[in-house]
TORFIDREN-533536 format. One record per residue: x, y, z of N, C-alpha, C, CB in turn; chain. Coordinates in Angstrom, 2 decimals. Glycine has a CB too. Example, Ala and Ser with C-alpha at 12.3 -4.5 7.8 and 13.67 -1.06 7.14 Angstrom:
BEGIN
> 13.19, -5.69, 7.80, 12.30, -4.50, 7.80, 13.20, -3.30, 7.80, 11.31, -4.47, 9.05, A
> 12.85, -2.25, 7.08, 13.67, -1.06, 7.14, 12.90, 0.03, 7.87, 14.08, -0.60, 5.72, A
END
This chain:
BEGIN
> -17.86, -11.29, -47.40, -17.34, -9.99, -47.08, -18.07, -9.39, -45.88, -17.45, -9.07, -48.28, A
> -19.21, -9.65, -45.58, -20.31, -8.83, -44.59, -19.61, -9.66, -43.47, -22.32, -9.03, -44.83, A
> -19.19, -10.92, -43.74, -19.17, -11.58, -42.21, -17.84, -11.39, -41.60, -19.47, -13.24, -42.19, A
> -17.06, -10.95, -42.91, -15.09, -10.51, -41.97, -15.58, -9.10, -41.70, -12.99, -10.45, -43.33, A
> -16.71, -8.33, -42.06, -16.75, -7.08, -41.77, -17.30, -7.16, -40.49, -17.42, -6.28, -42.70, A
> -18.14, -7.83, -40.13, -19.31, -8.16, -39.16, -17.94, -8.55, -37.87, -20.69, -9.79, -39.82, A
> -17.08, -9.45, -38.03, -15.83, -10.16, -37.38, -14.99, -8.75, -36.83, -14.81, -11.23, -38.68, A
> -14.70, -7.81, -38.03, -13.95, -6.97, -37.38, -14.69, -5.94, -36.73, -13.05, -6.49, -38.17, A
> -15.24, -5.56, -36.43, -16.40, -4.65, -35.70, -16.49, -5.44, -34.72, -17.88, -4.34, -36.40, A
> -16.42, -6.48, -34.12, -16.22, -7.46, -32.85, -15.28, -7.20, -32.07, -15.97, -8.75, -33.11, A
> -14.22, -7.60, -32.75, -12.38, -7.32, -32.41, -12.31, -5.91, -32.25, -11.14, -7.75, -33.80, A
> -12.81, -5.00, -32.93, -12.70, -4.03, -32.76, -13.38, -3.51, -31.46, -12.95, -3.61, -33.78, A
> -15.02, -3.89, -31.08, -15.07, -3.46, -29.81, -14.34, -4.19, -28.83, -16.28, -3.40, -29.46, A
> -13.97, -5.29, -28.82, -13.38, -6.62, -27.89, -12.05, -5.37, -27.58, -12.84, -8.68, -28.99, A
> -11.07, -5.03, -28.30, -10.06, -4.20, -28.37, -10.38, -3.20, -27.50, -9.77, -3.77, -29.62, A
> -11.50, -2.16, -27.80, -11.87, -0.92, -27.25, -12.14, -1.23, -26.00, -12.94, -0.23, -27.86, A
> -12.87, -2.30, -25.33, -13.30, -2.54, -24.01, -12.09, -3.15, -23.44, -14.59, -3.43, -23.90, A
> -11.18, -4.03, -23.78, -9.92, -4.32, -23.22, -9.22, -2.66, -22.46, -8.93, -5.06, -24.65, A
> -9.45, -2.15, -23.63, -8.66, -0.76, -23.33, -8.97, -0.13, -22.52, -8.59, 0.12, -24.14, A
> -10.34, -0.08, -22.06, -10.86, 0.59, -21.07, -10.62, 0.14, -19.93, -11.99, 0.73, -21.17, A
> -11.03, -1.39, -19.87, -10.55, -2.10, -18.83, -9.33, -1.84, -18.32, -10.57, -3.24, -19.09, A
> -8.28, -1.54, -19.22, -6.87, -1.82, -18.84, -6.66, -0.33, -17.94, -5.71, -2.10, -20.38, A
> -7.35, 1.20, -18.61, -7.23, 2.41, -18.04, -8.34, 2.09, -16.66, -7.65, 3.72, -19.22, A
> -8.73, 1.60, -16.94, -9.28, 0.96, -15.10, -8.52, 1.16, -14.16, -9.45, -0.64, -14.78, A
> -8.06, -0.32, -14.56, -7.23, -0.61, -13.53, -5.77, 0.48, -13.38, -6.87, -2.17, -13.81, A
> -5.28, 1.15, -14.53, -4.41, 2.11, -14.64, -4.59, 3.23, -13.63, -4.46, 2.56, -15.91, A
> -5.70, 3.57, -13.50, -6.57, 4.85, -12.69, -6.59, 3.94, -10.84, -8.86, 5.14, -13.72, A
> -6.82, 2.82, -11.03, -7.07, 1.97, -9.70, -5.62, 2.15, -9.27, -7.63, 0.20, -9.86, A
> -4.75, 1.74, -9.65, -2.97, 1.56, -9.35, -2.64, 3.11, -9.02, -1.84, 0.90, -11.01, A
> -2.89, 4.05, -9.75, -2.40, 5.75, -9.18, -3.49, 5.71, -8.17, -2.54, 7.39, -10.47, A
> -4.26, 5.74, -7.83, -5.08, 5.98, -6.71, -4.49, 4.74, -5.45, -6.87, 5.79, -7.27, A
> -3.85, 4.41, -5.47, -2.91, 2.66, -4.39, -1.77, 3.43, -3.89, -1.99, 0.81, -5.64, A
> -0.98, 4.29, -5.57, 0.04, 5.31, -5.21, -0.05, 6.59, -4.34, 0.41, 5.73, -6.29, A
> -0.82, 6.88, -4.87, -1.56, 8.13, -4.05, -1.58, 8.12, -3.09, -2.67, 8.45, -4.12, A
> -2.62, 6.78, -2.18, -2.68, 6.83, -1.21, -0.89, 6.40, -0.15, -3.96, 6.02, -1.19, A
> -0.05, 5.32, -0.67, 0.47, 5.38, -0.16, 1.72, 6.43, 0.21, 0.39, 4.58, -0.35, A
> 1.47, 7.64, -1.08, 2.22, 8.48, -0.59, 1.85, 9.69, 0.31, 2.76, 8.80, -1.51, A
> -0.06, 9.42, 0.23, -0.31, 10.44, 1.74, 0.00, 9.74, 2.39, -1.63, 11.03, 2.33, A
> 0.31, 8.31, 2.90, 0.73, 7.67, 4.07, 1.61, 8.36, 4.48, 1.13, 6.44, 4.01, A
> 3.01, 8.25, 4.01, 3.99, 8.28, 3.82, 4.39, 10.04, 4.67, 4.13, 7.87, 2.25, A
> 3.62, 10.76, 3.96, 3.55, 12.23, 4.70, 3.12, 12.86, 5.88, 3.01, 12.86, 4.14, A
> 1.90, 11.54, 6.32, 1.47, 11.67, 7.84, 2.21, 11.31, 8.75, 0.43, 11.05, 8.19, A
> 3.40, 10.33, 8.34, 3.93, 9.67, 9.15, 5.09, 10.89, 9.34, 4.26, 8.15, 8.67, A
> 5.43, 12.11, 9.95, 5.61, 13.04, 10.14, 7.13, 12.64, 10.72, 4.52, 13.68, 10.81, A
> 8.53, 12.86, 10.27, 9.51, 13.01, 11.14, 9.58, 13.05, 12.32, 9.96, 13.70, 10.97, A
> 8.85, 14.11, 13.21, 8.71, 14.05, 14.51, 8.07, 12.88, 15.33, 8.12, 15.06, 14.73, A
> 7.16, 12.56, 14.50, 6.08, 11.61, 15.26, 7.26, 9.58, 14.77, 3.66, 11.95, 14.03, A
> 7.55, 10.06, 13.97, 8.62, 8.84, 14.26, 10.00, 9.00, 14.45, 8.64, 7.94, 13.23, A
> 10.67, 9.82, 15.25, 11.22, 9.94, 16.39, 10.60, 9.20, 17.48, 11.30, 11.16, 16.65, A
> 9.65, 10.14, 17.73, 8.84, 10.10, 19.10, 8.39, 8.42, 19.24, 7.28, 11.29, 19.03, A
> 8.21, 7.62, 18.40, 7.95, 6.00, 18.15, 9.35, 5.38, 18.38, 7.35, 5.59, 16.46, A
> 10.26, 5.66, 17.46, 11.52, 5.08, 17.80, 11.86, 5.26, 19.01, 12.49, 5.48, 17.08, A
> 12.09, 5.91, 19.41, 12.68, 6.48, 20.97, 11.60, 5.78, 22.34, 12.52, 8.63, 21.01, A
> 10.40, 5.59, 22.41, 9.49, 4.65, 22.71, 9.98, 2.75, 23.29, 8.69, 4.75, 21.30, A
> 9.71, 2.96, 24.60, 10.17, 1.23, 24.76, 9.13, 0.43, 23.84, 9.98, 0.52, 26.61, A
> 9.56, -1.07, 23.34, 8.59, -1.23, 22.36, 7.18, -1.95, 22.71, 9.24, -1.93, 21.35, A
> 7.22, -2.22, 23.90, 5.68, -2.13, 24.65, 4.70, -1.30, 24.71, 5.70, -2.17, 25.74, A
> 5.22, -0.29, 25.12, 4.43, 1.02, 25.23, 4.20, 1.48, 23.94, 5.11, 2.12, 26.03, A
> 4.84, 1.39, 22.82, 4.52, 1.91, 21.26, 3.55, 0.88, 20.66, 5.97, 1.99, 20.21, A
> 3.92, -0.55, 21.02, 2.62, -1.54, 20.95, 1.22, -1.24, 21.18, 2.75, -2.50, 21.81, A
> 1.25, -0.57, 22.58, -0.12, -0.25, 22.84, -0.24, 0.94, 22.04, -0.51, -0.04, 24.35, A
> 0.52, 1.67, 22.05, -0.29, 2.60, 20.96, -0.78, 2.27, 19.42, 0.58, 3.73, 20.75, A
> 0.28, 1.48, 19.00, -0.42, 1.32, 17.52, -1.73, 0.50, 17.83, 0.64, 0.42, 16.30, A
> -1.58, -0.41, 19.10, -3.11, -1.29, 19.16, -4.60, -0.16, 18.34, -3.55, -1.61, 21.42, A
> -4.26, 0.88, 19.10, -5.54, 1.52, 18.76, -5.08, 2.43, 17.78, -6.32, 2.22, 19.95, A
> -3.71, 3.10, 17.46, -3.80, 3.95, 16.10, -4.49, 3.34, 15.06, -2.48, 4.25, 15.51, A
> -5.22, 3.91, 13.94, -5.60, 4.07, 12.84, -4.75, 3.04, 11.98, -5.52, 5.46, 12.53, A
> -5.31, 2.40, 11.15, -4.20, 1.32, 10.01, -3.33, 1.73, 9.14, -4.86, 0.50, 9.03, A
> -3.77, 3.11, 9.04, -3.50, 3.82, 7.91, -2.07, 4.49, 8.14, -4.66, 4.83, 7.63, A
> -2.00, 4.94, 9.50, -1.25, 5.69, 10.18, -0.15, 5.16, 11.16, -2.06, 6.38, 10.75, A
> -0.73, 3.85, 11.58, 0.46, 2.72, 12.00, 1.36, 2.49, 10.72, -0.24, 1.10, 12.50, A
> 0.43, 2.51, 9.81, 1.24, 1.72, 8.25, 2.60, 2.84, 7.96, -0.19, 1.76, 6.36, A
> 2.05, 3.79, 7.90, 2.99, 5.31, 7.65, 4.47, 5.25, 8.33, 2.14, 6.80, 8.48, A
> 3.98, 5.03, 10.16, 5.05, 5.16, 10.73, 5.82, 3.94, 10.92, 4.82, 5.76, 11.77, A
> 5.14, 2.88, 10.75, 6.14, 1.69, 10.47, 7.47, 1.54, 9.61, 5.43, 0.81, 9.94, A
> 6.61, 1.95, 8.40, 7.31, 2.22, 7.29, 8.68, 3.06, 7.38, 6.41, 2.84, 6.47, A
> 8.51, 4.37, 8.57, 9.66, 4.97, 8.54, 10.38, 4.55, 9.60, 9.57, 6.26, 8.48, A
> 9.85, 3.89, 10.50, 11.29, 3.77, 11.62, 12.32, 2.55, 10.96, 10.70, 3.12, 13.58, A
> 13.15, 2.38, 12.03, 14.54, 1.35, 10.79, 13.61, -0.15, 11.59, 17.39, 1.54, 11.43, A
> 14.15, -0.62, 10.78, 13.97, -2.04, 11.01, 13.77, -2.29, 12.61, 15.26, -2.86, 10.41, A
> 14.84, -2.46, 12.97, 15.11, -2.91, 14.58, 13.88, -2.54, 14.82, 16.33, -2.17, 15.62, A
> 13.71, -1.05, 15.27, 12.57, -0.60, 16.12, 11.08, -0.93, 15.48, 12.73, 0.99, 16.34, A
> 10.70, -1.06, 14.05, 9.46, -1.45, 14.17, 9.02, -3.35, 14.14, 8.84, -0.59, 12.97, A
> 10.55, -3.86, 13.89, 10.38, -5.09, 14.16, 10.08, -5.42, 16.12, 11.79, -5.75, 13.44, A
> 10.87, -4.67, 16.73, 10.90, -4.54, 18.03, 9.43, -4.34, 18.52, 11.83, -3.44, 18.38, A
> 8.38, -3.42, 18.04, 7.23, -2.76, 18.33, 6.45, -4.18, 17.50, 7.08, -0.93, 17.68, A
> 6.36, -4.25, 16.97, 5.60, -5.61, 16.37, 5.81, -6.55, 16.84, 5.75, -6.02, 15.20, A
> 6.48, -7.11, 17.75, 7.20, -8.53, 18.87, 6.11, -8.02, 19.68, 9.22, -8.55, 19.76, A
> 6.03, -6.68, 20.38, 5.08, -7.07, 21.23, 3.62, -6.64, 21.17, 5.53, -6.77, 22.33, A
> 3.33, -6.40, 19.86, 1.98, -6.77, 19.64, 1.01, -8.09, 19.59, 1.89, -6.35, 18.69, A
> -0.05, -7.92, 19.53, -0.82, -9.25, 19.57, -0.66, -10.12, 18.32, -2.34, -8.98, 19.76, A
> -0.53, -11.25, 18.09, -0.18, -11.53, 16.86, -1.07, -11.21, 15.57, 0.05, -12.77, 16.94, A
> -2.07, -11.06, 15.45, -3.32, -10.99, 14.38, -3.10, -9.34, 14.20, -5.18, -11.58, 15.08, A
> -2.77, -8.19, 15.21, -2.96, -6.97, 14.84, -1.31, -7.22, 14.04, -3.33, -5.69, 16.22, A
> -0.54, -7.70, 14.74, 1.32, -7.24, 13.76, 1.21, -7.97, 12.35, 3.22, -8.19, 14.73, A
> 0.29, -9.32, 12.29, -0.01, -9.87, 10.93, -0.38, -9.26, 10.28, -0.67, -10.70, 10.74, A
> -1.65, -8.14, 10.57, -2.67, -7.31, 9.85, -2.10, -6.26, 9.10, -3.62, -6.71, 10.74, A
> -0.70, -5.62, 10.50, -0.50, -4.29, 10.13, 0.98, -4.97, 8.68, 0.07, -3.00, 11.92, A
> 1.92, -6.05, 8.83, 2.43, -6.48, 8.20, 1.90, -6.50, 6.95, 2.70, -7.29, 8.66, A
> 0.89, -7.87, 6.49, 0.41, -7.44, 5.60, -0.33, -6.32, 4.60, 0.21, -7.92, 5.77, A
> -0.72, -5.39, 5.39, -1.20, -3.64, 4.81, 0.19, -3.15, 3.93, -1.50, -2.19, 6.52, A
> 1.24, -3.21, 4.78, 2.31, -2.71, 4.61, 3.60, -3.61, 3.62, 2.59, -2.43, 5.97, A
> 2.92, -4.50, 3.24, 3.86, -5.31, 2.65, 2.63, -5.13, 1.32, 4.37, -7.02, 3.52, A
> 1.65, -4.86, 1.35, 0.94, -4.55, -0.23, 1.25, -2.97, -0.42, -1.05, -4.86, -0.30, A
> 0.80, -2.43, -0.07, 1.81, -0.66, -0.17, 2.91, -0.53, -0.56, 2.18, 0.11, 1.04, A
> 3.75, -1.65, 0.13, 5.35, -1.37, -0.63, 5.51, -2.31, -1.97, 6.81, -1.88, 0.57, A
> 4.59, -3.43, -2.32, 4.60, -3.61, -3.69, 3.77, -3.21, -4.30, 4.69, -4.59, -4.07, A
> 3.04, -2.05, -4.12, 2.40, -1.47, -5.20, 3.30, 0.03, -5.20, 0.61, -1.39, -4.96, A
> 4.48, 0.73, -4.15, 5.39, 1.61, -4.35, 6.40, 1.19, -5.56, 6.03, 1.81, -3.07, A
> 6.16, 2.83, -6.61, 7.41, 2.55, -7.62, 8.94, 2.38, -7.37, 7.44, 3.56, -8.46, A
> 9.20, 1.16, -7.81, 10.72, 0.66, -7.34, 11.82, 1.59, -8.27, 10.98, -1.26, -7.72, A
> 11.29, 2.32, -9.20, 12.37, 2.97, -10.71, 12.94, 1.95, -11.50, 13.87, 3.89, -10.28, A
> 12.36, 0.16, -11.23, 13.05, -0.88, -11.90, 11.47, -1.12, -12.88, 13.79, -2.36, -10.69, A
> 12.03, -1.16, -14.60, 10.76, -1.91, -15.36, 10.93, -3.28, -14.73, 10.83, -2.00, -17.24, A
> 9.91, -3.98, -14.67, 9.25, -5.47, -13.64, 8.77, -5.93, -15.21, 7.50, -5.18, -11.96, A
END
């Protein structure tokens, strides 16, 4: 009897620390959200206009030196064409970089589909 008692007091913390673990990472994932929805707000209507409308050379050099955070934002909002266009003529390692940032942001964005 002492040793299934001894057993469940195991399982039982094994359980409790799972749980914690799991609100970890729960707390880690809203803070991923978070951030990508301040992205999302810097990337300001006006200021992606002002990118779209941009030949896509000249918007190249600018994201060269914008912020990751803030290239990521306005990527995200122009249409396709134009930030695929602006990424052609970047260097290849910065459009890989900023690609991949932006391709983990949008799978950690809620789709409204259970996965």
């Amino acid at each position: 009897m002492a040793a299934q008692e001894t057993r469940l007091r195991e399982l039982e913390s094994l359980i409790k620390r799972r749980g914690e673990e799991l609100e970890a990472k729960k707390r880690e994932l809203e803070a991923v959200l978070e951030k990508y929805e301040a992205l999302l707000k810097r990337a300001d209507e006006n200021l992606v206009t002002v990118y779209s409308k941009m030949k896509p050379d000249v918007a190249a050099a600018q994201f060269a030196v914008l912020d990751d955070d803030v290239a990521i934002a306005v990527l995200s909002r122009l249409n396709p064409k134009a930030s695929s266009q602006i990424l052609s003529e970047m260097t290849a390692s910065r459009g890989a970089g900023l690609i991949k940032k932006l391709a983990a942001y949008s799978s950690a964005k809620p789709s409204g589909k259970p996965q």
